[in-house]
C-alpha positions as CSV (number, residue, x, y, z in Angstrom):
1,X,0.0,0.0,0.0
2,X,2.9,2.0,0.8
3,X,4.4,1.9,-2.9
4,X,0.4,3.1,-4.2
5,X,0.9,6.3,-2.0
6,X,4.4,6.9,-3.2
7,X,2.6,6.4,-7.0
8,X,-0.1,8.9,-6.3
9,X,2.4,11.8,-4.8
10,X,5.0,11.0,-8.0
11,X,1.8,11.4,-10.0
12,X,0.4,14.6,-8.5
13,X,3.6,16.1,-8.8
14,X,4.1,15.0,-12.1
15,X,0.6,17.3,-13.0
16,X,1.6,20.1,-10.9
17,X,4.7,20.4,-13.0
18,X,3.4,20.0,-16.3
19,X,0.4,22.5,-15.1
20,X,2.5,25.0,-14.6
21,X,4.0,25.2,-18.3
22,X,6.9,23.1,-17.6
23,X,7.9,21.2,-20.9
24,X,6.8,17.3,-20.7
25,X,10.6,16.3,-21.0
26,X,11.7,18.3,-18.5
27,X,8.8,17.6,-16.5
28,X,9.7,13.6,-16.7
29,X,12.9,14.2,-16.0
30,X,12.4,16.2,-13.0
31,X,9.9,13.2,-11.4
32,X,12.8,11.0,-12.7
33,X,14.9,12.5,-10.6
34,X,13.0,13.0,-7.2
35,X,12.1,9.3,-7.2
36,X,15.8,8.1,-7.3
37,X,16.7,10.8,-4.9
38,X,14.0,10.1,-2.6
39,X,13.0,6.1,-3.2
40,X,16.0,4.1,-4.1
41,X,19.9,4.0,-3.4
42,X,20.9,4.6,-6.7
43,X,23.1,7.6,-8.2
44,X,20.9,10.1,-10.3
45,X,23.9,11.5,-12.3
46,X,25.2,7.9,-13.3
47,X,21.3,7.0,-14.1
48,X,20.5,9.8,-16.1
49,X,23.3,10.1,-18.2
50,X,23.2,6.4,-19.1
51,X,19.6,6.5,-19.6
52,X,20.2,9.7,-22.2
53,X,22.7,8.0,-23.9
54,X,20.6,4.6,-24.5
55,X,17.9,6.6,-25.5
56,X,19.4,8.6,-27.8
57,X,21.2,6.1,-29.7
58,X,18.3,3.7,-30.5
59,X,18.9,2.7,-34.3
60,X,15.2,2.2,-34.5
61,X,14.7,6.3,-33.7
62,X,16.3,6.8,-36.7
63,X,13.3,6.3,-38.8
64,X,11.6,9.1,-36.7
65,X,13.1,11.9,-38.1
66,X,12.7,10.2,-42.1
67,X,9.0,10.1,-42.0
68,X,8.5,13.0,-40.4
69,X,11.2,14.8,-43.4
70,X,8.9,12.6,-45.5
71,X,5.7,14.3,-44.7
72,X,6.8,17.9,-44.6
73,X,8.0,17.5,-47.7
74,X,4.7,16.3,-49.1
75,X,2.8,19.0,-46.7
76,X,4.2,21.5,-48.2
77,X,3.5,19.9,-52.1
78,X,0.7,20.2,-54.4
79,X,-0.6,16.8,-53.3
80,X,-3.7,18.1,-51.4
81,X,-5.1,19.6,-54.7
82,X,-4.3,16.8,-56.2
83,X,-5.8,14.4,-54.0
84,X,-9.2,16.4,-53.8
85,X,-9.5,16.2,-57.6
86,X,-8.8,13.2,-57.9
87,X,-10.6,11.7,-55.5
88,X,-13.6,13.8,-55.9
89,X,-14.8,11.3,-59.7
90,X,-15.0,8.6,-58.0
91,X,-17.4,9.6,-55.0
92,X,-20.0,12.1,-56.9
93,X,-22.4,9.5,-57.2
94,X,-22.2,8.0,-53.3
95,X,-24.1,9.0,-50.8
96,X,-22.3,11.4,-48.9
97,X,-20.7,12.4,-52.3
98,X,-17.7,15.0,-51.4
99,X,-18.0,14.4,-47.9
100,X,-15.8,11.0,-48.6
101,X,-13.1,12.9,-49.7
102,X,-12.3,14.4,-46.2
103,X,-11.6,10.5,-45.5
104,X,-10.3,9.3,-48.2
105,X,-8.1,11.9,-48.8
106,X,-6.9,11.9,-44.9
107,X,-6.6,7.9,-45.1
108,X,-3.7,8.4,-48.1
109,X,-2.4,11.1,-46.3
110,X,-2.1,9.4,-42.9
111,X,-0.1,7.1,-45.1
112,X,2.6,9.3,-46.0
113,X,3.0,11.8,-43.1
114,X,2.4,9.7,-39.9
115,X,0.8,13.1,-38.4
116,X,-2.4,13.7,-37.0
117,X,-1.8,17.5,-37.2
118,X,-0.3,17.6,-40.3
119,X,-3.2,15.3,-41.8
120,X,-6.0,17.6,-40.4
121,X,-4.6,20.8,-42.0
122,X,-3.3,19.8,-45.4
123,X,-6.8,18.1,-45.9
124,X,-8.5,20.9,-44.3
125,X,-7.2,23.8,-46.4
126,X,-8.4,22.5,-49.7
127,X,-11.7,20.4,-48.3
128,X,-13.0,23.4,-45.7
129,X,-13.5,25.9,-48.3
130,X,-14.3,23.8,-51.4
131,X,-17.2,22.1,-49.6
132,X,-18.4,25.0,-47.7
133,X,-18.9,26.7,-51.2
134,X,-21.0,23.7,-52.2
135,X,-23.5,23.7,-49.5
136,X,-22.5,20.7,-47.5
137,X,-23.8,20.3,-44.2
138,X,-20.7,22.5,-42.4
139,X,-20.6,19.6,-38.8
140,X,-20.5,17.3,-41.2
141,X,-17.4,18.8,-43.2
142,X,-15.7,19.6,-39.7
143,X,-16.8,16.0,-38.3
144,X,-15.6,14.1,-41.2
145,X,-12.2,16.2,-40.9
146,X,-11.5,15.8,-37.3
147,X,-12.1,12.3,-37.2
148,X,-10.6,11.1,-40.1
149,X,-7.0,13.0,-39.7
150,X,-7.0,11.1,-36.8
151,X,-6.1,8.2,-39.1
152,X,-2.4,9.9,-38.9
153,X,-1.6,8.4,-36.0
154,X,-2.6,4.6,-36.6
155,X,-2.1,4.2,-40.5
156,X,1.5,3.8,-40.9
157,X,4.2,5.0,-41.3
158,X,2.7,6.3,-37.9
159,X,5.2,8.5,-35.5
160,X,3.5,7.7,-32.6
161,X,3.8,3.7,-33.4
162,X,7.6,4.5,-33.8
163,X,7.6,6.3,-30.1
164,X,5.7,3.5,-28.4
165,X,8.2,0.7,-30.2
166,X,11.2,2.2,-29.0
167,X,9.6,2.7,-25.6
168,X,8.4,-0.9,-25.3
169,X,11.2,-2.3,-27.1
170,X,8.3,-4.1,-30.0
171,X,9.0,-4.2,-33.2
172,X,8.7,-1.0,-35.3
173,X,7.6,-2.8,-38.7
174,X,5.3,-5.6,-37.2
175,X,3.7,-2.5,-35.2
176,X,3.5,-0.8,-38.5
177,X,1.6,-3.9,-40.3
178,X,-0.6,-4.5,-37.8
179,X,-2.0,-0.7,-38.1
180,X,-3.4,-1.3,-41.7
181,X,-6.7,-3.1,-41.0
182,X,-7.5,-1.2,-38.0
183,X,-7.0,1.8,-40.0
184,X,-9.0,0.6,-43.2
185,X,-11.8,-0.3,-40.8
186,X,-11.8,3.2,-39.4
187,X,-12.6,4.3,-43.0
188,X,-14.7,2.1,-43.0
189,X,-16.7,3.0,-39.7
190,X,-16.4,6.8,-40.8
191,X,-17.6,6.5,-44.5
192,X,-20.7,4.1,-43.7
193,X,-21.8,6.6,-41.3
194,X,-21.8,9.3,-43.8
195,X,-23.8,7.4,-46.3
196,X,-26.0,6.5,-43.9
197,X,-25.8,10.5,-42.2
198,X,-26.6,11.6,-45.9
199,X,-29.5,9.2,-46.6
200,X,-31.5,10.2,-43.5
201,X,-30.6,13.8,-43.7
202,X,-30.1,14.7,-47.4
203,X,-31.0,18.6,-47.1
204,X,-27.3,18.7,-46.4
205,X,-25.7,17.3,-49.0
206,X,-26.6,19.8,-52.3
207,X,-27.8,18.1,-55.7
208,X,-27.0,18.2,-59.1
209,X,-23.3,18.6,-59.0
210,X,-22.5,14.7,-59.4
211,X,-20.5,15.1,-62.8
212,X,-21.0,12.4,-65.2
213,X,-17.6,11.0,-66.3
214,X,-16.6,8.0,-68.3
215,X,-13.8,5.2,-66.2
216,X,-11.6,6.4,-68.6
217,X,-11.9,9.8,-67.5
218,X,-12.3,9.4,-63.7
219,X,-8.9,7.7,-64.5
220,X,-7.3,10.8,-66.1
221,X,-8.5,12.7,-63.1
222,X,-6.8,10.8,-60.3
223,X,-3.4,10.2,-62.8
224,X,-1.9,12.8,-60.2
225,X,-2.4,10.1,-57.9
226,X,-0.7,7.5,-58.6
227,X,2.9,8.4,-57.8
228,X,1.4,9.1,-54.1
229,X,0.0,5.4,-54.1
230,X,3.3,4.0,-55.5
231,X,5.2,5.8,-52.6
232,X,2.9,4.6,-50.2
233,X,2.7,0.8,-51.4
234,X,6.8,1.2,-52.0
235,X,7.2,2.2,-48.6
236,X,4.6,-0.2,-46.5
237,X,5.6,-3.0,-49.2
238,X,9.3,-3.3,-48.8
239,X,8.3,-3.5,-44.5
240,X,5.8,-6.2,-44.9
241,X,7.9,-8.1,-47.2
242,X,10.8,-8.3,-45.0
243,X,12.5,-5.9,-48.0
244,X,13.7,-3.5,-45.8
245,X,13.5,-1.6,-42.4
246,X,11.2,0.8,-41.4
247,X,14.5,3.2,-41.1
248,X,15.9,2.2,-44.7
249,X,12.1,2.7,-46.6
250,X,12.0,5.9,-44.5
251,X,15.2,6.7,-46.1
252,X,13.6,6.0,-49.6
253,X,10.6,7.7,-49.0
254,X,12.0,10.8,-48.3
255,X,13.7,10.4,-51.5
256,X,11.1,9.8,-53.5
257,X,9.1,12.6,-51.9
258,X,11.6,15.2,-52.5
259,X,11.4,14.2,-56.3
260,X,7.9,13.9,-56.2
261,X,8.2,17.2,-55.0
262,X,10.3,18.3,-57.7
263,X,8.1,16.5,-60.3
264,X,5.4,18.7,-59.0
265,X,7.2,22.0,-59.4
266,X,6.6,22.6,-55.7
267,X,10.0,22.2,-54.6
268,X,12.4,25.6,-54.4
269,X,15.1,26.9,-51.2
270,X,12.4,28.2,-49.0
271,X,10.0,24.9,-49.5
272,X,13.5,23.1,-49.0
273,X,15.0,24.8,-45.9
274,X,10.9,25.5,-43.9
275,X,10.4,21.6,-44.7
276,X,13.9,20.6,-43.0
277,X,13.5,23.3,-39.6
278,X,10.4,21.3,-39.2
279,X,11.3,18.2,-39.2
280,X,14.3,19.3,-37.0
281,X,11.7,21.2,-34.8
282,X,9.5,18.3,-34.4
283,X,12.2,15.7,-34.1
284,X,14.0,17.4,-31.4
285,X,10.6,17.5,-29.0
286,X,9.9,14.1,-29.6
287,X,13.5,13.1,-28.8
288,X,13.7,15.1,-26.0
289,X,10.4,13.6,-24.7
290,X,11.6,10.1,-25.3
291,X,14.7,11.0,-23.6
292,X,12.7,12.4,-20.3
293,X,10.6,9.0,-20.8
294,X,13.6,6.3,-21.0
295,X,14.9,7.9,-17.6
296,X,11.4,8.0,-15.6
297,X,11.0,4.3,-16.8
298,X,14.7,3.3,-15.4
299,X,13.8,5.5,-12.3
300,X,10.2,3.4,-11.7
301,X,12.3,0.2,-12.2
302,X,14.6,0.9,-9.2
303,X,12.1,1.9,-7.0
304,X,10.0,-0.9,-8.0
305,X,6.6,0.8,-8.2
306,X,5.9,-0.5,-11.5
307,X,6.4,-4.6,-10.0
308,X,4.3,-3.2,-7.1
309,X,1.5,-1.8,-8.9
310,X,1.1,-4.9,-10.8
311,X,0.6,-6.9,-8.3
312,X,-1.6,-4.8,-7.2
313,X,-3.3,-4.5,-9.9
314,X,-3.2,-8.7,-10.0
315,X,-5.1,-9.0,-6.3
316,X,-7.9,-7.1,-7.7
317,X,-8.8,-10.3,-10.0
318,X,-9.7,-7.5,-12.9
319,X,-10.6,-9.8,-16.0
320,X,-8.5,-8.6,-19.0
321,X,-11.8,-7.0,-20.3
322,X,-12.1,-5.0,-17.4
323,X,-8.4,-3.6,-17.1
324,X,-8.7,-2.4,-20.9
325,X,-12.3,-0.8,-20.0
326,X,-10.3,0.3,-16.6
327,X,-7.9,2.0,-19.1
328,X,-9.9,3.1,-21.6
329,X,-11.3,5.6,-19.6
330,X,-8.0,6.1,-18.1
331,X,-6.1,7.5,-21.5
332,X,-9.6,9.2,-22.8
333,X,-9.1,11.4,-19.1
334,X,-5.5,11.6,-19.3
335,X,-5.6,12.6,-23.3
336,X,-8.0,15.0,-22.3
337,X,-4.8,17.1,-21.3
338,X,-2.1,16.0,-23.2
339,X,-0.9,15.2,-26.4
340,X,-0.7,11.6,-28.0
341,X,2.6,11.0,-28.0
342,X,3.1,12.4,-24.2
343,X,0.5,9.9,-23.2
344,X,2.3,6.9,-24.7
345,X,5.9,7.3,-23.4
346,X,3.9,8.8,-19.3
347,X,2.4,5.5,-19.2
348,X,4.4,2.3,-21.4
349,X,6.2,2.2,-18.2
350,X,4.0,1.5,-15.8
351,X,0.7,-0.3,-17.4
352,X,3.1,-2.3,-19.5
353,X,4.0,-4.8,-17.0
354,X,0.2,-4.8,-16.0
355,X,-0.8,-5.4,-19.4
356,X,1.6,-8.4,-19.8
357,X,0.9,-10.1,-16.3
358,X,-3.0,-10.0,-17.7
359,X,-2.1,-12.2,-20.7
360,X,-2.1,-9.0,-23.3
361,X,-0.4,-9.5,-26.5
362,X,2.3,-6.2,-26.3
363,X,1.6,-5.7,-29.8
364,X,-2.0,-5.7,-29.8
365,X,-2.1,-3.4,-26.8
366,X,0.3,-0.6,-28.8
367,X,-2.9,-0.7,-31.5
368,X,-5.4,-0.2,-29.3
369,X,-3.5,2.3,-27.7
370,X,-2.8,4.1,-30.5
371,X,-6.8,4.0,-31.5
372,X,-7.7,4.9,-27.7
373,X,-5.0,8.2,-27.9
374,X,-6.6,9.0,-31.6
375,X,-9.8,9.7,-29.3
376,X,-7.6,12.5,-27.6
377,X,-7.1,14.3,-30.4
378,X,-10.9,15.2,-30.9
379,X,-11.7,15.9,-26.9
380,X,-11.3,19.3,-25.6
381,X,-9.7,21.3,-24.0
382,X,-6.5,19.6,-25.9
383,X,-7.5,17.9,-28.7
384,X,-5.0,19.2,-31.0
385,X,-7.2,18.3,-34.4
386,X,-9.6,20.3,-32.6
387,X,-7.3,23.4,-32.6
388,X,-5.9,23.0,-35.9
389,X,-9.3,22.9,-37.3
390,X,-9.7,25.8,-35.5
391,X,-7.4,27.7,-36.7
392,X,-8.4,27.0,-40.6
393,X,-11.8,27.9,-39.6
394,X,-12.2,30.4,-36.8
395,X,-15.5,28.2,-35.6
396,X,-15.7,28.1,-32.1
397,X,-13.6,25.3,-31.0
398,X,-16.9,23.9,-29.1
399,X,-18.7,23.7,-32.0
400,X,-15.8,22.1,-33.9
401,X,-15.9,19.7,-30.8
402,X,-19.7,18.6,-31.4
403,X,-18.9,17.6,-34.8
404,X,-16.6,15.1,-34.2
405,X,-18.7,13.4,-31.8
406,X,-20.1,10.7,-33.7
407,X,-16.6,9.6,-34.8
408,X,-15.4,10.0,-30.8
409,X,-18.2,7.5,-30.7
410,X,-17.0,5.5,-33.8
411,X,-13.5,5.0,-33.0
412,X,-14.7,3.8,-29.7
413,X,-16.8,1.2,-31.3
414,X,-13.2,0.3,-33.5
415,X,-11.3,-0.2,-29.8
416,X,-14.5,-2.1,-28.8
417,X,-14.5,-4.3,-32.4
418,X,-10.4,-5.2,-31.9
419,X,-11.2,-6.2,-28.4
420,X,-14.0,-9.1,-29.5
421,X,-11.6,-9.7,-32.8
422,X,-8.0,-9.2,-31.7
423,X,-7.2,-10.6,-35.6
424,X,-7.7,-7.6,-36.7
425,X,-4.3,-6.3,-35.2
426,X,-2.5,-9.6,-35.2
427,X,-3.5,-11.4,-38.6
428,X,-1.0,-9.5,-41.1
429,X,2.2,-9.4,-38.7
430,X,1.2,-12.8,-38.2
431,X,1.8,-13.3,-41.8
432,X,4.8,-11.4,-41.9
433,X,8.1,-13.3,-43.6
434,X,5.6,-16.0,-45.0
């Protein structure tokens, strides 16, 4: 019981510091520190300098930075122009028409940036205003936008997959394989809900503006397409067929994007050099982070808290259904009032070893982690799709928050779905090397 106490002051101070403004590394670091000092025996100099080091030189990190190189490049392309119009043939005619465009057009991107954020406003700034001058049902075009750039975080290459493999020491590309069906089934959930949204409500979607174009030319349309799709199925193809690492097809995918780039006639210096500070930018926070992270999880290890709480956890006799609904509602608090990669690397090192005495497949808990944190990003006050969305549309960010309700709801029903069918996560690394 003693150990529980010491959990909930670490835990309260951890909130106080990052409520005060102090930066999440820093902040881990900090509670890092004041449980060696005060729990255990051991050094904190010798600790944290070795935990910095093995943290820092993680060859599976090294991917981080390429995909995330990879999708600034592409962010700041022509592809979201593309995308729209060459999406937009093939949809005219369903019901929902444009609407699908928001998802199918955040699905590919997911694919290629790995960014929730990043998904949300290269969409957004060609979907918002282009619908809104149609006449479509304006929750519905904010809705289908904030749930489906959520798809940035689970359809790889995903960074927050990336961050919870090097924290949990799983496998980067079976992580990244077994995001694909989860994430097609998202589409899924999203676009059957706006067919069936747009049946029972069709004075929002306008009428008369389905054009009617041959296969021929619906092909012709989406031909800016297809070097997108090729990236994408060269870059998840060469992982699932044991080709190459996720690091070396991160290498060839920014490749291949700076060309595409190029192709495009998008690329100059200033697209060049802003797409590089970013990915330095963004790198550099989420190394710092998994720094802060690596250390708090040695830290817990001396002091033992995290053995403790497990068996704790074990003399409750929770059923593995009841930890996961346990915490579900958990990360939907905790994300709530931080950011999906700071919920990951706060809590691998603790509800890990919980996870694994209840008989939970690592790998499938990292997916339906993943899916639970993509319900974060679309809960106020710091769902950052929420903001983003904000800022392209200067709607109140309550509103904006209403909208994406019904996919809040949908995703759930995806964490409930992989619960009652765990193949869904585990069939395709299961086939992996075959």
């Amino acid at each position: 019981m003693e150990m529980i106490w010491m959990s909930l002051l670490l835990l309260v101070l951890l909130l106080a510091l990052l409520g005060a403004g102090l930066w999440v590394a820093f902040s881990l670091t900090a509670i890092g520190c004041i449980s060696l000092y005060f729990f255990s025996n051991v050094p904190v100099g010798d600790s944290l300098s070795t935990a910095f080091y093995s943290a820092s030189v993680s060859w599976e990190l090294a991917a981080l930075p390429m995909f995330i190189w990879m999708g600034e490049v592409l962010f700041r392309s022509r592809l979201s122009e593309e995308m729209f119009s060459g999406i937009s043939p093939w949809v005219g005619k369903v019901p929902g028409k444009l609407l699908h465009t928001n998802i199918l057009g955040c699905g590919i991107f997911a694919a290629i940036s790995g960014s929730s954020a990043a998904t949300a406003a290269t969409i957004g700034k060609m979907s918002i205003p282009e619908l809104t001058r149609r006449g479509y049902n304006k929750n519905q075009i904010l809705g289908t936008l904030a749930g489906s750039a959520t798809l940035g975080l689970l359809i790889p290459p995903s960074i927050i997959l990336i961050v919870y493999g090097v924290a949990t020491e799983q496998s980067i590309a079976r992580l990244f394989v077994a995001g694909i069906l989860p994430g097609l089934m998202l589409m899924l959930l999203f676009g059957g809900y706006v067919m069936i949204w747009s049946l029972l409500n069709p004075e929002g979607i306008p009428t008369g503006e389905a054009e009617h174009l041959s296969f021929r030319a619906k092909l012709r349309r989406s031909r800016p397409l297809i070097p997108v799709m090729l990236l994408i199925i060269g870059v998840i193809g060469s992982i699932y067929g044991g080709l190459a690492s996720p690091t070396e097809s991160a290498a060839v995918g920014v490749a291949l994007a700076h060309f595409l780039s190029w192709k495009g006639g998008s690329m100059s210096r200033d697209t060049f050099t802003s797409g590089l500070m970013g990915t330095v930018k963004t790198s550099s926070m989420i190394a710092f982070i998994l720094m802060g992270a690596h250390f708090l999880t040695t830290s817990m290890a001396f002091t033992g808290i995290p053995r403790e709480l497990a068996t704790w956890i074990n003399t409750l006799n929770l059923s593995p259904n009841m930890l996961l609904l346990a915490l579900t509602l958990f990360f939907i608090l905790l994300g709530c009032f931080l950011d999906g990669i700071s919920v990951v690397v706060l809590t691998t090192s603790v509800i890990l070893p919980m996870v694994q005495a209840a008989g939970i497949d690592p790998l499938w808990f990292g997916i339906y982690l993943v899916i639970v944190v993509e319900m974060s990003q679309i809960t106020p006050p710091v769902g950052f799709n929420l903001f983003v969305i904000q800022g392209l549309t200067g709607e109140n960010i309550l509103r904006i928050a209403w909208a994406a309700l019904p996919y809040f709801l949908l995703i759930l029903s995806a964490v409930v779905l992989i619960t009652l069918f765990p193949a869904i996560v585990t069939y395709l690394p299961s086939q992996m090397g075959r």
